[in-house]
N, C-alpha and C positions, 0 to 999 in steps of 0.2 A: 463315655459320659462320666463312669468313675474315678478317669484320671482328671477330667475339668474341672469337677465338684471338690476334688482334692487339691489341683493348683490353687484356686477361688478360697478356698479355705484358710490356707499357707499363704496368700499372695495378694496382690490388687489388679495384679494382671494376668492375661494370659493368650494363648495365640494358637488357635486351632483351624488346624488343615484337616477339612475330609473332602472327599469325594460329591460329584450331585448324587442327590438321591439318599446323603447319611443322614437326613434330619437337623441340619445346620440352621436352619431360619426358623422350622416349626418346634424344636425338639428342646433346644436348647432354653428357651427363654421360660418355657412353663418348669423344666426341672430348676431354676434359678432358685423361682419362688418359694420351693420348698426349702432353703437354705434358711441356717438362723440367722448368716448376716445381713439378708435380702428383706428386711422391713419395709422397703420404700418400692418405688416403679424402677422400672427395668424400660429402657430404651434399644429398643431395637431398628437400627440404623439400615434404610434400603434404598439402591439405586435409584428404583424406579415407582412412578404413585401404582401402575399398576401389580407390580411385583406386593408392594408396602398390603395394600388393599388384598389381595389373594391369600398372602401373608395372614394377616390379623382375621381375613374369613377363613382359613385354615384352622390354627389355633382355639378359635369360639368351638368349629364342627369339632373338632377331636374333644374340646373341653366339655360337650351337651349344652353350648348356652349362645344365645345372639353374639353377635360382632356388638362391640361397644360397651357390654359390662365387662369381665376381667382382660378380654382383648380386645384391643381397639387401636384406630389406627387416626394419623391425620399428615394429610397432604395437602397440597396450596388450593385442589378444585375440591377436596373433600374430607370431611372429619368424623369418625364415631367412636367418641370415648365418651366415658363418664367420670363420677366422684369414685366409681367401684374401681373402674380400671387400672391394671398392675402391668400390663406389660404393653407398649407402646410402641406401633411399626410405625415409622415415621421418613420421609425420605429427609437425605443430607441437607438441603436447605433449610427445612423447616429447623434442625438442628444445630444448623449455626445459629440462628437467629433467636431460638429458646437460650441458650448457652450465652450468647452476647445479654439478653436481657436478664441470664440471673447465673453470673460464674461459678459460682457455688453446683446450681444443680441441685436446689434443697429440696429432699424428699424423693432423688434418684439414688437408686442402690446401683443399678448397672447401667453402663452405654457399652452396646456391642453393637460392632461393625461387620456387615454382613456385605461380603464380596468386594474386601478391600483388593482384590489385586486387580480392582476395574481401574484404579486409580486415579478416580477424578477429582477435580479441585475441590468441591464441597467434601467428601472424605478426606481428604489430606488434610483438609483445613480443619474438618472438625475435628479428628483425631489430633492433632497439632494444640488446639484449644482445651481439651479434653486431658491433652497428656499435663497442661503450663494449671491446672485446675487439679488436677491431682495432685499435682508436685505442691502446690501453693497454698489452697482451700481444702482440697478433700480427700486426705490421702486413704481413706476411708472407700473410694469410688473404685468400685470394679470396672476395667475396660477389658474387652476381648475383641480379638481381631478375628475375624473368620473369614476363610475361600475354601474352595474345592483346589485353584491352579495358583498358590502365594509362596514367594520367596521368604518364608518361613523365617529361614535365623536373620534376614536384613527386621522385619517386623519386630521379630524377639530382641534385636540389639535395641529399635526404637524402644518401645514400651520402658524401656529399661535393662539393666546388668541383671540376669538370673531368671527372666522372666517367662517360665516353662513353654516351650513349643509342644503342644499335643498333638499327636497326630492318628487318622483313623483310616481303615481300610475302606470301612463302609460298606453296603448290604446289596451294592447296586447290581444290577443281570448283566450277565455277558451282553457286550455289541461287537457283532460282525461289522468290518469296513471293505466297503465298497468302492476304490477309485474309478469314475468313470471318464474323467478328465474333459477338456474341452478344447474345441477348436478356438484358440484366439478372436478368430473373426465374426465366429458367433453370436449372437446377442444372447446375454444374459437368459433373460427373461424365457428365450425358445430351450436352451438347453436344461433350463428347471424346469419346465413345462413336460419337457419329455422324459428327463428324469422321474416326473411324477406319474407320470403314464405305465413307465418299465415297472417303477416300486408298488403302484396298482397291483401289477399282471405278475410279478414275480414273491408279492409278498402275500399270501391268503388271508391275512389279519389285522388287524391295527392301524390306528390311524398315523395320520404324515404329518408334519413339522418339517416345514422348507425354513431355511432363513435366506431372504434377501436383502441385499445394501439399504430399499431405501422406499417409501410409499410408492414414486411411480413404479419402478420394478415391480414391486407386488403388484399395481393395480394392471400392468402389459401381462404380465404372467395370467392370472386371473382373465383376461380377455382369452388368451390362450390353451386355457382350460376350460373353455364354456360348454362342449359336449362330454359330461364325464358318464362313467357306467352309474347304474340303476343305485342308490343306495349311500352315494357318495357325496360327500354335503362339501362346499369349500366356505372357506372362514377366512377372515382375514385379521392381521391382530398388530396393530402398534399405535401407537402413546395420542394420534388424536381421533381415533373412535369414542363413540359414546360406550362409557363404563358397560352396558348391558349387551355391547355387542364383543368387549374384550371377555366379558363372565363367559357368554355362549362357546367361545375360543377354545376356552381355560376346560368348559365342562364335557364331561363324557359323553360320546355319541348318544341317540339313543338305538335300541336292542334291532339290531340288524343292519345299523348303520356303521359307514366309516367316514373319517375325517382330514382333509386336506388342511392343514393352516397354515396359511403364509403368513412370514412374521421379518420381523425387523430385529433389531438384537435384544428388543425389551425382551424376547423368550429367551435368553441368552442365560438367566441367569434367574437364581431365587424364586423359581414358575417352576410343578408339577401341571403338564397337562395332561388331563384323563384320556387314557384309550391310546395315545401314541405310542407307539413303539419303533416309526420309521423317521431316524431326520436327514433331511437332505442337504446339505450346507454347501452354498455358490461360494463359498469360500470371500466375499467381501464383506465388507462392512464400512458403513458413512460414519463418517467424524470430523470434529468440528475441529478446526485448524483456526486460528489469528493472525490476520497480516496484518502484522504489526506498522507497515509500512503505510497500509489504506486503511487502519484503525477498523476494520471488521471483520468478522468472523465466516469465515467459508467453510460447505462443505466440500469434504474431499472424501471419493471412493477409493480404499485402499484394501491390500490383503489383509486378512485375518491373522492374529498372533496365536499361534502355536497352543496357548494359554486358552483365548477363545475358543481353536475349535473342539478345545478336549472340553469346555463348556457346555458347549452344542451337543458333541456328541453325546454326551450323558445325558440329553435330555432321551435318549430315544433307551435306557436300561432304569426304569427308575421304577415300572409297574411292572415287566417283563423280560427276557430277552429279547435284545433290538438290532437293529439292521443300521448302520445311519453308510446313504452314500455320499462321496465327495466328489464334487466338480472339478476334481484337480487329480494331477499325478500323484502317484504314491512316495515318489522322491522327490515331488515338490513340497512335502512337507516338511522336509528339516531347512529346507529354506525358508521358511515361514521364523519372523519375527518371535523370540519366544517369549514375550509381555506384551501388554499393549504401551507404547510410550506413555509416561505421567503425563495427565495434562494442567498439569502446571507448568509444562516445562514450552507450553505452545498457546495456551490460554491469554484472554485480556484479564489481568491481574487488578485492575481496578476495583471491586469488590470488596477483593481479598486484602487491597494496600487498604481500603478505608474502613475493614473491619479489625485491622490489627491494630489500624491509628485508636480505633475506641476501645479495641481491648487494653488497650498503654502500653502497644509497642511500636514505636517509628520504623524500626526497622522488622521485617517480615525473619531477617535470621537468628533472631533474636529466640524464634520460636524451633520447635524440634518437628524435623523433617524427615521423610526417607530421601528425598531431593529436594533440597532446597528451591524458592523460586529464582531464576536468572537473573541477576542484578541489572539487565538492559532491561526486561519488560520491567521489572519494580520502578524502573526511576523513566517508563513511558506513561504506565499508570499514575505515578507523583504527577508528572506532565497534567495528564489530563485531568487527573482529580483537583488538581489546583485553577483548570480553569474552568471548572464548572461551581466555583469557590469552596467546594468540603472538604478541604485544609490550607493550614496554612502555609505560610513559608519556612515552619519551623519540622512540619506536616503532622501536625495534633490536628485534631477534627475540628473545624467552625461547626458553630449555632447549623448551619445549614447541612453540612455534611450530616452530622445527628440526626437529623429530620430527615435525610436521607436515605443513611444505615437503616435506623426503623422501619422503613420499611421491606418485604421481602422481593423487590424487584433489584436488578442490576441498576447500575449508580445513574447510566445514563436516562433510564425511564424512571426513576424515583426521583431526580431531581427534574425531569418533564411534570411530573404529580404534583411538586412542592412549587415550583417554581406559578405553574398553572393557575393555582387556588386563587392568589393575587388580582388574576386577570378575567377573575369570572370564568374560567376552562378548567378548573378541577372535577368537575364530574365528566368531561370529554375525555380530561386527558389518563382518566381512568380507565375508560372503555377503551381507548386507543393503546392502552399498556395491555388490557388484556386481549385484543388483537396482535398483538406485535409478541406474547408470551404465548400463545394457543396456537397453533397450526391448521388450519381450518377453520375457523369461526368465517362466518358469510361468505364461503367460497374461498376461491381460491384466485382471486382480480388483482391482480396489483396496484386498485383505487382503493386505497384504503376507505376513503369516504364511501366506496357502492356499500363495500364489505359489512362497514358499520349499521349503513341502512339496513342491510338483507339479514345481520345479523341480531339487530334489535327487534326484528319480526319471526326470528328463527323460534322454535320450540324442541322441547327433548332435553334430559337431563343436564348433555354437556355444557350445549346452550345457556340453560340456568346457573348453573354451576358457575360459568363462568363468567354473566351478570352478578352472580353473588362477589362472585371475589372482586370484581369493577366498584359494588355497593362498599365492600369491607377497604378497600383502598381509599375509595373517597371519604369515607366516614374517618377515618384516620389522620387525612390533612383539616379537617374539620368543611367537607360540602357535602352535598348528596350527588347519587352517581346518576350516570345519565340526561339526557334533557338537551344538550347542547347542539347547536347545529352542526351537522357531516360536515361541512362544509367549511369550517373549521380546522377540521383535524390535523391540515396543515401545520398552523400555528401549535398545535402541541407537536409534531412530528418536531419542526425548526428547532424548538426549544428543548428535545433531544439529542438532536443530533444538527449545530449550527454549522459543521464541517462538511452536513452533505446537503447544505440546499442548493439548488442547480439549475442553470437556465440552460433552456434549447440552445442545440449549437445550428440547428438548420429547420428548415420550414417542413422536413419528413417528420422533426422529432425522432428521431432514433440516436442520436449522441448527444451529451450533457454534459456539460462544463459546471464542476462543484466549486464549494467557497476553500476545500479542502485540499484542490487542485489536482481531485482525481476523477476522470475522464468514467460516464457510465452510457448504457444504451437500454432502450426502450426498445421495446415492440412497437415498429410505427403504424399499428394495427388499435394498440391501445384506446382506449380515448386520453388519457393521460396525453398522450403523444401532442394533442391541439394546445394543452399549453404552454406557457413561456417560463414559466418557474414552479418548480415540484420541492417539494422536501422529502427526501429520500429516505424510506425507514431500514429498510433491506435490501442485502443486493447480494449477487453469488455472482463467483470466478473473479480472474485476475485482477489485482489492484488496476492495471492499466485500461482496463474495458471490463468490467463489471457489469451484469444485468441486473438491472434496477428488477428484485421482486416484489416491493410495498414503497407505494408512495402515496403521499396525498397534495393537491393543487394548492399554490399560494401566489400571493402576486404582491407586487413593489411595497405598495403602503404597509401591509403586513410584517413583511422584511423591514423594512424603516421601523414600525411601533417595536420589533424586539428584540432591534440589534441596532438601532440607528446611534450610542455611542459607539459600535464598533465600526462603523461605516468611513473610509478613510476615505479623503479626496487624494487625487495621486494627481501630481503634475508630472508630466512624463515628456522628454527631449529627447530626439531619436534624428540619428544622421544619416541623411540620403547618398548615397555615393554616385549616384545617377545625377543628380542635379547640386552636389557639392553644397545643397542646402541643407536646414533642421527642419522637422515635423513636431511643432509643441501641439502636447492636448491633456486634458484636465478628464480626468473622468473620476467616479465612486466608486470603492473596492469593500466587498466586504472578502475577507481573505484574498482569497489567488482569482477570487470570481469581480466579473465587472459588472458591474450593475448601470452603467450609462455613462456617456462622458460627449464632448467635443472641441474644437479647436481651441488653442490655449492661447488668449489676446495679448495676455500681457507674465511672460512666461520668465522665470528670473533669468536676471544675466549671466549667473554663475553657473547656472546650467547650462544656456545657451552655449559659455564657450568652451563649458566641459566637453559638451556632444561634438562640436566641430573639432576639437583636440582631439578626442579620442578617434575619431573618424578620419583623419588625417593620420593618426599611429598606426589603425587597421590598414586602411586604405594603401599607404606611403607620403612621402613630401612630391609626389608626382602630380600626385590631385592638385597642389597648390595652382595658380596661374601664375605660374613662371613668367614674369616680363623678359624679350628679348635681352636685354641685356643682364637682365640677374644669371639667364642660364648660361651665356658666354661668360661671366667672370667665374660661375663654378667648374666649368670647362679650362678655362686659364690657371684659376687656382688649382684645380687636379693634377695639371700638366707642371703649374711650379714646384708643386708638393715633391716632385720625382725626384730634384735634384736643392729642395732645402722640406724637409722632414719638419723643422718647427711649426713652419703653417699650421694653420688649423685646416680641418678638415672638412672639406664642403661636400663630401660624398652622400648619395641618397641616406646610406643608415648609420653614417656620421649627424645627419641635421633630424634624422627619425632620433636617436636616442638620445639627441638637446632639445629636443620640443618644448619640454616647458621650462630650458633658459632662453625662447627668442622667438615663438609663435604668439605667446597668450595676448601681451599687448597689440600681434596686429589685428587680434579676430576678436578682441574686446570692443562689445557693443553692437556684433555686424550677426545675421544671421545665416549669409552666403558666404561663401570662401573667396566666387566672385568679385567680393566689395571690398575686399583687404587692396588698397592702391598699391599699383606695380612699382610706385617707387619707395614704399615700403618695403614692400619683399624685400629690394637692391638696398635698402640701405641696413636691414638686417642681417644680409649678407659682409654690408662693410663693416658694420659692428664689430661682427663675429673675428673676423678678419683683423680688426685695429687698423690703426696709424701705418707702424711698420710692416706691417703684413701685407698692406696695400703696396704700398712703396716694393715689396720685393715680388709680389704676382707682376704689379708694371715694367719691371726692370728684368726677372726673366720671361714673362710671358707676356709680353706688349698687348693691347687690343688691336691696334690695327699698326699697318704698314706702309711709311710714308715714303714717297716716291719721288728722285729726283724732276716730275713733273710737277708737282706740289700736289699732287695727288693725296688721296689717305685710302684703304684697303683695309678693311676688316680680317683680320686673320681667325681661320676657324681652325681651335685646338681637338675639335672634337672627329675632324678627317680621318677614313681609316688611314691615310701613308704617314698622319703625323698633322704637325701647323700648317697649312695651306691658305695663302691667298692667292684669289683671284682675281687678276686687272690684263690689262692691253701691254701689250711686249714695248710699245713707243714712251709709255710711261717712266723706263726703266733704260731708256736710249741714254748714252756716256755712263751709264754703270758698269765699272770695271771688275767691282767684287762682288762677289752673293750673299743675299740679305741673309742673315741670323739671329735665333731667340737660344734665351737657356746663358746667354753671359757668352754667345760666340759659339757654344756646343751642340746644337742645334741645327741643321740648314732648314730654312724654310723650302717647305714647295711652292713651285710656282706655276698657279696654272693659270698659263698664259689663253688666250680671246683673240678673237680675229671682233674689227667694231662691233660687227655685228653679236655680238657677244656668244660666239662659238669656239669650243677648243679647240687650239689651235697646237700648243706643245705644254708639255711638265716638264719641267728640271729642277734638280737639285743643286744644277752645274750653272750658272748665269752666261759665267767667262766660258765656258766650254759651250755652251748651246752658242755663244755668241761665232766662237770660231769657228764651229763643226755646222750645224745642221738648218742654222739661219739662213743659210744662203739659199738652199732649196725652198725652206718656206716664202722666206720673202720672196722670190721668181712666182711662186704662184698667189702668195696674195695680192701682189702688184696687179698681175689681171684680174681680181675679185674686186679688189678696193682702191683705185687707183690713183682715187682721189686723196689716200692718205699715205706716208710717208714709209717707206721699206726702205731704209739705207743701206749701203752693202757693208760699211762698217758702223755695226750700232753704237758701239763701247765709245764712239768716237764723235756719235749723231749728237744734236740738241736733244732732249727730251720735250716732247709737246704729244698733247693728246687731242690740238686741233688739225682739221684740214691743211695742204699744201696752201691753199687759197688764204685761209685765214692765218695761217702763219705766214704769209706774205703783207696781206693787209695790217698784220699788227708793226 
């Protein structure tokens, strides 16, 4: 203490590390007072309202006097100070918000930070505030940073160049450690239970301090200890009991009793409890995580940091020597994380961007950091702070954001409060802030409207308490709090949060499609679950299926009164590849969500022949309806291209990668692929082709093949042996040379037909079938067909492809 009083002297800052149990939160603030430079109040800065509360009744008991004249405290559910009081426990919130409404700090001698190496965003920030107030307004202002587990000299660089690290041993009792480790597959809850049982039976004295991750843990654990021995009281202790159930926690057995207290991490830190001397620590701890992606905040059960459990542990040496056992290996502890991450660095920064816009800084770096915040979430929060309108585009604070700021909720339910007033919902949407800021108020239902009913009937401290604070927010936007219909509460949720209102995806109700186009599920057990659109206030686990924990019911009109300029009609063209048709339809979007739609009558053209273009590029030009002849000139043209390269190119993804030089006019105005006429297609192909291009497909690669009969023969280029036409061998009687494409380089095949149009022979030789193997065929087709002509020299026969008869007749 006499090196602090001597920093404090010399200094305006300073950074003290002790131990739990040195007197750090009760100790220091009354020796301040007696300083000459400590004329004013002293602010003492605590995580937690419970911690803040125990705190300031700590300091009155040691001082002989009530909580409220020289110590006093005040937190968002509760306040006891006066005109007397000089030292002030107060949690991080409340002290940004004093600090925003008067930078100076007039009439504050000190702000000391108690268990900065929790590092949470309200500490970072106020410190941050606190440091740009010193340096600016009051260099007069004493700041002191304090922990038992703090990286001392990064603190000491903040504060300033020179500015003393003190550090103390501390008075605390020996604690033995205990690892008993755990089977992975274990559940939690059984392996603290039995832990508590061993520490019963093996420790003859003192009461226990379990820490668990999380209220259900504690309340399975508790189920689990329901037969304890004769004398043994169990308590349960974190942030939404009623105040008079966390005091019984905090205070000393009575005389032959001992004490179980399951706790969450609020005992973690700035709490002496009476009588304990055993803690048992499961080694996790919940924390709030941002997905940044799904704009909300999840819990996540993780290890404890290094930092933490040497927290814990000390609570069990602080009246005695203590025992604490852990749930873990002994050399799982240096694997343990050794801080807890800042959370700033994982936070929705929303708050914190629209409390620097009014402090007069745009930018958050502007200020002095141990970690700066991440320039992606800064410029998610600009995002979103700009479209809830509390700043500009330049990002100074609107008229609305100030209305905002003011008050001490997060930005998205302060602007739910302001926005509200307008519409006759400002004392609703007051009570629906403090259900959505309380954990427990009317159960625990995911209808926020039961919650609010069972709530407004509730009694008991906390209950009131936090009607009061519902009164003091409404009082603030200028309504009165309460009165409004449950049924309601929708409509202020929506206007919280317009990115998670949600309709049923199916008739179970258990999946919900947002405006925000992130996928939630319900309990189809709910009543929630019957209807058709919820606005969603809370939800935990993965952006992609999130479980919806707080909702309240809303329906279409509602949605229209408070978002209906956001409401987009969307015409929408979509190509079938099944039926080479479009599907138009019209429907109302609010975001990524559909709110109703149907067939679209008159749907524009530009779209129409978008969708069938693009649908034809997926698809291929195979969808098209090729007319017979369009696809024999592309087959000709392929075969010419072999031997003149200028052609253009009519291959499949030659005419896929010119689509829009020679489709758009034929599918202009047509909604089938169908309706494009087949002698379009062909004459886009001669287009494409030209004048000369055509002349030279005709000239090496003919269409058909005319016949010293006056016959004509389609020639197919697309044959596997090559060009092949098919006709009757008599058709070709006195030909002495064999037909050819390609400018002579080519030999056609021929596949020759008996009348009956059966194959009969293939050559490539004409003159050579004629000499060689004709004479066996004709012998047997003469007995097949004998009515038509087999001559023994064909090369030499007329050509006719009538009967003997009829070539006699003519």
């Amino acid at each position: 203490m006499p090196d602090l009083l001597a920093a404090l002297r010399a200094g305006s800052s300073a950074v003290l590390v002790a131990p739990p149990g040195a007197g750090k939160t009760t100790a220091v603030a009354p020796a301040l007072l007696r300083e000459a430079w400590c004329s004013g109040e002293i602010l003492l800065l605590s995580p937690r309202r419970l911690a803040a509360r125990a705190a300031a009744e700590r300091m009155a008991q040691l001082g002989g006097e009530p909580v409220g004249k020289t110590f006093g405290y005040a937190t968002r559910l509760d306040s006891k100070r006066s005109a007397a009081t000089r030292v002030t426990v107060l949690t991080e919130g409340i002290f940004r918000n004093r600090i925003q409404a008067d930078p100076e700090l007039a009439g504050v001698s000190a702000v000391l930070f108690d268990e900065v190496h929790e590092r949470s965003l309200d500490s970072d920030f106020g410190l941050a505030l606190a440091l740009d107030a010193q340096a600016g307004l009051r260099p007069d202002l004493r700041l002191v940073a304090m922990s038992a587990t703090l990286d001392g000299a990064r603190f000491s660089q903040l504060l300033g160049e020179g500015t003393p690290l003190v550090e103390s041993a501390g008075r605390s009792f020996p604690i033995a450690h205990r690892y008993l480790g755990r089977d992975s597959a274990q559940r939690i809850e059984d392996a603290m239970a039995a832990a508590c049982r061993l520490a019963l039976a093996d420790e003859a004295q003192g009461g226990i301090l379990a820490f668990l991750p999380g209220v259900a843990e504690i309340e399975r654990t508790a189920e689990r200890l329901d037969r304890l021995p004769p004398g043994v009281i169990l308590h349960r202790l974190h942030g939404s009991l009623d105040p008079a159930e966390q005091r019984a926690a905090i205070a000393a057995s009575p005389p032959g009793q001992r004490k179980i207290v399951l706790a969450t991490a609020i005992a973690e830190t700035s709490l002496t409890l009476d009588g304990v001397r055993i803690v048992i620590d499961s080694g996790l701890a919940r924390r709030a995580r941002y997905d940044r992606a799904a704009g909300v905040t999840r819990l996540s059960t993780e290890r404890v940091s290094q930092a933490a459990a040497t927290q814990r542990a000390g609570r069990a040496g602080r009246q005695a020597p203590g025992v604490v056992y852990r749930l873990w290996e002994a050399a799982a502890t240096a694997g343990l994380p050794p801080y807890d991450p800042p959370e700033i660095w994982e936070a929705d920064l929303s708050a914190l961007l629209l409390d620097c816009a009014i402090w007069g800084v745009a930018d958050p770096a502007e200020l002095r950091w141990l970690d700066p915040p991440p320039p992606a979430a800064v410029a998610e929060a600009r995002t979103r702070l700009a479209s809830l309108g509390a700043i500009d585009g330049d990002g100074r604070p609107t008229a609305h954001g100030r209305a905002i700021a003011a008050l001490p909720l997060p930005p998205r339910l302060a602007h739910m409060l302001v926005a509200a007033a307008p519409l006759g919902l400002g004392g609703l949407a007051a009570e629906v802030a403090a259900l959505l800021s309380e954990r427990g108020l009317g159960g625990d239902s995911a209808d926020l409207a039961q919650r609010l009913q069972r709530w407004r009937g509730e009694r008991g401290r906390r209950a009131e308490a936090a009607r009061g604070l519902a009164r003091r927010w409404a009082q603030s936007v200028g309504v009165a709090a309460g009165g409004g219909d449950p049924a309601d509460a929708g409509l202020c949720v929506a206007l919280a949060y317009p990115d998670r209102i949600a309709r049923r995806r199916e008739s179970s109700g258990e999946t919900w499609a947002s405006a925000g186009g992130r996928g939630y599920k319900l309990d189809p057990l709910s009543p929630l679950a019957r209807e058709e659109w919820l606005a969603v206030a809370e939800t935990q686990g993965i952006a992609a299926g999130a479980r919806i924990l707080s909702a309240a019911a809303i329906d279409r009109p509602a949605i229209e009164r408070l978002y209906g300029d956001r409401i987009e009609e969307v015409r929408t063209v979509r190509f079938d590849p099944a039926t080479g048709g479009v599907q138009a339809t019209r429907e109302g979007r609010l975001g990524a969500l559909r709110l109703g739609g149907g067939p679209d009558d008159r749907p524009d053209a530009a779209a129409l022949a978008a969708a069938l273009l693009d649908g034809v590029r997926a698809a291929g030009v195979g969808l098209l309806p090729w007319p017979e002849g369009a696809a024999r000139l592309r087959q000709r043209a392929a075969f010419a291209r072999r031997f003149d390269q200028s052609l253009p190119d009519l291959s499949d993804d030659a005419l896929a990668g010119s689509l829009d030089d020679w489709l758009p006019p034929l599918i202009a105005g047509r909604r089938r692929l169908d309706a494009i006429p087949p002698g379009d297609l062909a004459g886009a192909l001669q287009a494409l082709l030209g004048w000369e291009g055509g002349r030279t497909v005709d000239r090496l690669a003919p269409d058909r093949l005319a016949t010293p009969a006056g016959s004509s023969h389609p020639i197919d280029y697309a044959a596997d042996g090559g060009p092949t036409a098919e006709l009757r061998p008599q058709a070709l009687f006195g030909l002495a040379t064999h037909p050819m494409v390609a400018d002579g380089r080519v030999p056609l095949i021929l596949s020759l037909t008996s009348p009956a149009g059966r194959a009969i022979q293939t050559t490539r030789d004409l003159p050579g079938f004629w000499a060689g193997s004709w004479s066996a065929v004709a012998k047997e087709m003469r007995g097949r067909y004998p009515r038509h002509p087999w001559p023994d020299d064909p090369a030499a026969a007329d050509p006719t492809l009538r009967t003997k008869k009829a070539s006699l007749r003519s």
